[in-house]
LONUDO-812441 format. One line per 2 residues: for each residue x, y, z of C-alpha. Coordinates in steps of 0.5 Angstrom, whole numbers. Example, Ala and Ser with C-alpha at 12.3 -4.5 7.8 and 13.67 -1.06 7.14 Angstrom:
% LONUDO-812441
25:-9:16 | 27:-2:14
% end
This chain:
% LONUDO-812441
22:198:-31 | 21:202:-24
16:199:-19 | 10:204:-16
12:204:-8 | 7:206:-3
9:212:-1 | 13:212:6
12:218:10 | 18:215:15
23:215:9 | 20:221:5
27:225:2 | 26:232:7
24:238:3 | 29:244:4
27:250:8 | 25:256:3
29:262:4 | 23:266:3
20:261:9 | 26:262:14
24:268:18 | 30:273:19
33:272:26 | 31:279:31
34:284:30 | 35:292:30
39:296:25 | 37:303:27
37:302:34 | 45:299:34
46:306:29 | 43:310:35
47:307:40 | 54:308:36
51:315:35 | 50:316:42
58:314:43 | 60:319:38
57:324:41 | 57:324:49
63:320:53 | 58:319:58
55:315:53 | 60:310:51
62:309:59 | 56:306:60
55:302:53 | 61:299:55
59:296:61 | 53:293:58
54:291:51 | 60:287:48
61:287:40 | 58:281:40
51:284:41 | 52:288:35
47:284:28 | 51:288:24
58:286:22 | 60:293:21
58:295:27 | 61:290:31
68:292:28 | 66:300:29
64:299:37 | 70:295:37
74:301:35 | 71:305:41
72:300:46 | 79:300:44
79:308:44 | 76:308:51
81:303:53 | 86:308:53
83:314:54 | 83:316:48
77:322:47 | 71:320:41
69:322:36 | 68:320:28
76:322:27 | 79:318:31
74:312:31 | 76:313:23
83:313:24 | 82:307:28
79:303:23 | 84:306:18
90:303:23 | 86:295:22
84:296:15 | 77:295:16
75:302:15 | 73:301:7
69:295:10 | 66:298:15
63:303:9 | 68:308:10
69:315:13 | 63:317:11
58:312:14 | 62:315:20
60:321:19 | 53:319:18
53:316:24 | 56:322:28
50:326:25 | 45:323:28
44:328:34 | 37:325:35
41:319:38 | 42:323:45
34:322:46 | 33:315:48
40:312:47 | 39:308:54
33:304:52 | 36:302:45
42:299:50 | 37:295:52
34:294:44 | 40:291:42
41:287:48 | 35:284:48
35:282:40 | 43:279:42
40:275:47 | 34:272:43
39:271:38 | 44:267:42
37:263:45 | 35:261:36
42:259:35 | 43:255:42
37:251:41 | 39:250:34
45:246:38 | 41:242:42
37:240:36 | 43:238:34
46:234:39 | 39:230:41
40:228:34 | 48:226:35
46:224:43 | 51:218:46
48:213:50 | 48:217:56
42:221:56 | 44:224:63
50:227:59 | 46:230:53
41:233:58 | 47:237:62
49:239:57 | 44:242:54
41:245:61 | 49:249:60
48:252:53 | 41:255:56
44:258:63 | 50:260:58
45:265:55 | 41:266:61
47:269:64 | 48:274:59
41:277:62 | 44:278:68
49:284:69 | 52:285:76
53:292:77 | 55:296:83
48:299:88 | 50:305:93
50:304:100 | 43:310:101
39:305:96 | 42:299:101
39:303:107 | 33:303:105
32:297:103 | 36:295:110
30:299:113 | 25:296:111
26:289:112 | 28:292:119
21:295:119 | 18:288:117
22:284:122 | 19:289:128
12:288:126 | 13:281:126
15:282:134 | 17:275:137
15:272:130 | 21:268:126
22:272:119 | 24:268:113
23:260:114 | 22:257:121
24:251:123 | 19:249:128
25:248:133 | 26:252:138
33:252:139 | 34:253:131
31:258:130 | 33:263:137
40:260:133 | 39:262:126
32:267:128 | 29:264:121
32:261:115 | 33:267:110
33:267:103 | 41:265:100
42:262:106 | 47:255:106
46:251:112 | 51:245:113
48:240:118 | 54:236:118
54:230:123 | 58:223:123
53:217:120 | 48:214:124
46:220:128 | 39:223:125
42:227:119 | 36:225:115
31:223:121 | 32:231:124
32:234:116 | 25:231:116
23:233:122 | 25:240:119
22:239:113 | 14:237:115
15:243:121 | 17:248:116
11:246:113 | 6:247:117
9:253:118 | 7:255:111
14:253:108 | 14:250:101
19:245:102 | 23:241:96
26:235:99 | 31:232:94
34:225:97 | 40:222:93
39:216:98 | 33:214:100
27:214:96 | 21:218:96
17:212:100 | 22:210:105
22:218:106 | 15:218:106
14:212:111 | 19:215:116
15:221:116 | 8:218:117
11:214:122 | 14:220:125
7:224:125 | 3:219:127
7:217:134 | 7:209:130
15:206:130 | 18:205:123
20:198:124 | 13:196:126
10:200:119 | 16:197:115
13:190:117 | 6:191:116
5:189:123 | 0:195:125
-4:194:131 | -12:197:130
-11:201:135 | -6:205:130
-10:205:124 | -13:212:127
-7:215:129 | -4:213:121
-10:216:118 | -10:222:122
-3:224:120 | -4:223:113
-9:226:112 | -5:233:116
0:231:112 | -4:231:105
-5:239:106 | 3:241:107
6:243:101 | 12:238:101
15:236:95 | 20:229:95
25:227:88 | 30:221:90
32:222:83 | 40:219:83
46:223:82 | 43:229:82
47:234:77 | 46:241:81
43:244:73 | 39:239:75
37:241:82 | 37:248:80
32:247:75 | 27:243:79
29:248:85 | 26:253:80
20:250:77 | 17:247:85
18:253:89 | 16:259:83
10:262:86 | 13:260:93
13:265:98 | 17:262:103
21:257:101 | 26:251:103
30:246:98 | 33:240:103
39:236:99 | 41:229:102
46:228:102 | 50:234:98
57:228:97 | 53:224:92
51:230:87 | 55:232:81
59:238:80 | 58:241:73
62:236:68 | 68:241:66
69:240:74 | 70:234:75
77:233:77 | 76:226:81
77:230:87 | 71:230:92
74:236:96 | 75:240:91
69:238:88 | 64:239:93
66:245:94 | 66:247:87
58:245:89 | 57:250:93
57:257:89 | 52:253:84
47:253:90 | 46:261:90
43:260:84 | 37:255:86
37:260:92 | 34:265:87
30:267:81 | 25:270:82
21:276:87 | 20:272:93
28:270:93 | 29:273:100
25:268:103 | 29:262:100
34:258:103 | 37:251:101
39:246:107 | 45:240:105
46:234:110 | 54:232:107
57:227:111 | 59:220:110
64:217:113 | 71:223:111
66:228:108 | 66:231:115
73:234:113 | 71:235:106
65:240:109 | 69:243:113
74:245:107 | 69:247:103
65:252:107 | 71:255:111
71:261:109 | 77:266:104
% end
């Protein structure tokens, strides 16, 4: 005779999703028929589409296989038209699954498509994008479900599939030099109203900034040094004067910690020796001195993470997060040989994979308007890395 069990909430079988209940993924059919209408009818059309769309970006199984068949007439110079993206399909035998010469003909005759081809573009690769969002969400729901013991490794991973999709949103493409100039001659016209002042990011040390004339947005500063001459004593000192200028400052230590970084700092700003605040033997005579530094430095918008072995997604993702709203801001790394290259370039090399970090960096020098106005500074040497820093930065 079965026994009546309480019911478990923990142990209660899943109800399979309803058909009905699942929502149908973005999508827009007309807007792909428009665009593949455009490509029929106007060659300029398909030059562009080319640039910007790739078969993949298309909903629709048959669409795919037609915008295939173009990009393979385009490729060999072949002009368009309905007879010979037909006869293309006819050749791979997908013509019938596609829905025929007449589906062609359709498309062909869609004049209207000429209109506004250039924001359907847009449309369908909007729609691929958020697609590719649903199904990359849909992985990393799987592998938190299957994730091995390191929570690190499931982490990058995932920060991977979601750039994988971000960077599909980003096309690079070619700008004239006449747009260049102007964009060149306003930044000059700002440099000169600014007369003696630093543009982008100063240091607060004279001799750096007549140097650099200001730490500009997607720049890479190395300060490289043999150990236990100051890098970090000096970078904090950066750090707290840029501050003051009005920086932003993300501090990322892969060494020291938070506090100890914080001590040094207040040691440094109140005129306190560190060795004296680091034993608890302050004299009364300091207590002003200490308190007047803390409270100066509470009001600066410098932010400290000492989160060990630091994966440059990592870093890049923190970046954008702490200096979003940021007009001028300044990302220090202490030191770069302790962070981790993406996991498919790691080769055991330290060489090779320090200077696989460094293009990685661009992308936490940018990601938002006030990009030109953010640099990142890295301190990289212990011991040989001074030989490894000089590799990875020697120029092409």
């Amino acid at each position: 005779m079965p026994v009546d069990v309480p019911y478990n909430p923990d142990f209660a079988p899943e109800v399979p999703e309803s058909s009905s209940i699942r929502k149908m993924e973005p999508q827009n059919i007309e807007a792909e028929k428009s665009v593949l209408a455009a490509c029929l009818l106007n060659q300029e059309a398909i030059e562009d589409v080319a640039a910007k769309l790739i078969p993949d970006n298309f909903y629709r199984a048959a669409h795919q296989r037609i915008f295939e068949a173009m990009l393979d007439l385009y490729t060999r110079h072949i002009p368009l038209d309905q007879i010979s993206v037909a006869d293309n399909l006819k050749a791979t035998g997908q013509l019938e699954a596609v829905g025929g010469q007449a589906y062609i003909l359709e498309l062909a005759s869609n004049s209207f498509a000429l209109v506004n081809w250039q924001n359907h573009v847009e449309i369908v690769k909007r729609t691929s994008i958020l697609r590719d969002l649903i199904r990359a969400s849909g992985e990393i729901r799987s592998l938190a479900y299957d994730a091995p013991d390191d929570l690190g490794v499931v982490v990058e991973q995932a920060e991977k599939t979601l750039f994988a999709v971000t960077e599909k949103r980003v096309s690079s493409a070619f700008t004239g030099i006449d747009t260049l100039l102007v964009d060149a001659f306003e930044e000059l016209q700002e440099m000169a109203a600014q007369e003696n002042k630093i543009s982008g990011v100063a240091s607060g040390f004279k001799d750096v900034d007549d140097l650099f004339h200001g730490f500009r947005g997607g720049d890479l500063v190395i300060l490289a040094a043999r150990p236990g001459v100051g890098k970090t004593a000096f970078a904090l000192n950066l750090c707290t004067s840029a501050a003051k200028l009005g920086a932003t400052v993300a501090f990322l230590s892969l060494e020291m910690s938070a506090s100890q970084l914080v001590q040094r700092v207040l040691a440094s700003e109140a005129r306190v020796s560190l060795s004296k605040l680091r034993a608890g033997q302050v004299q009364d005579a300091d207590w002003a001195a200490i308190i007047e530094a803390s409270s100066n430095l509470s009001k600066l918008k410098i932010e400290f993470d000492d989160t060990p072995a630091l994966s440059i997604l990592e870093l890049r993702a923190k970046a954008r997060r702490e200096l979003r709203d940021a007009e001028k801001g300044l990302i220090i790394v202490d030191y770069l040989q302790l962070m981790q290259p993406p996991q498919a370039r790691r080769d055991g090399n330290r060489a090779v994979e320090v200077a696989e970090i460094f293009p990685w960096f661009e992308g936490a020098c940018q990601g938002n308007g006030h990009a030109r106005h953010r640099a990142v500074a890295a301190l990289p040497c212990r011991g040989d890395a001074r030989q490894e820093a000089s590799d990875a930065v020697r120029p092409a």
